[in-house]
C-alpha positions, 0 to 999 in steps of 0.5 A: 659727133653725137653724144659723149659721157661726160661725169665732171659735170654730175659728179661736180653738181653733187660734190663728188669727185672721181675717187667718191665714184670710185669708191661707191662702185667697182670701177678703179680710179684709173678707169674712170679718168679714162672715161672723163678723157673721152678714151672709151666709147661703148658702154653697157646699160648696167654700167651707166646703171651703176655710176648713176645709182653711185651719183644719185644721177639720171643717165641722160645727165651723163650725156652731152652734145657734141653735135 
């Protein structure tokens, strides 16, 4: 329960994709399908940092719901 990291939905707003995000930031591929499955759960303020500044995103748009 709570809030879960969800980038599908902003990177799919903007016409991105997982290998785009990658490319404009310093996390690999791997890493970041591994968040999109939901594998990692604690995050740091300047790693939300860089994938939003990389999506052109506020963070809460990475979040959703799963209450």
């Amino acid at each position: 329960m709570g809030l879960e990291l969800q980038l599908g939905p902003a990177l799919e707003a903007r016409g991105l994709t997982l290998q785009d995000l990658s490319n404009r930031t310093s996390f690999d591929l791997p890493t970041l399908e591994a968040v999109e499955r939901g594998e990692y759960r604690n995050y740091r303020i300047t790693t939300l940092e860089a994938l939003c500044n990389a999506i052109g995103c506020e963070v809460g748009e990475l979040f959703a719901s799963n209450l």
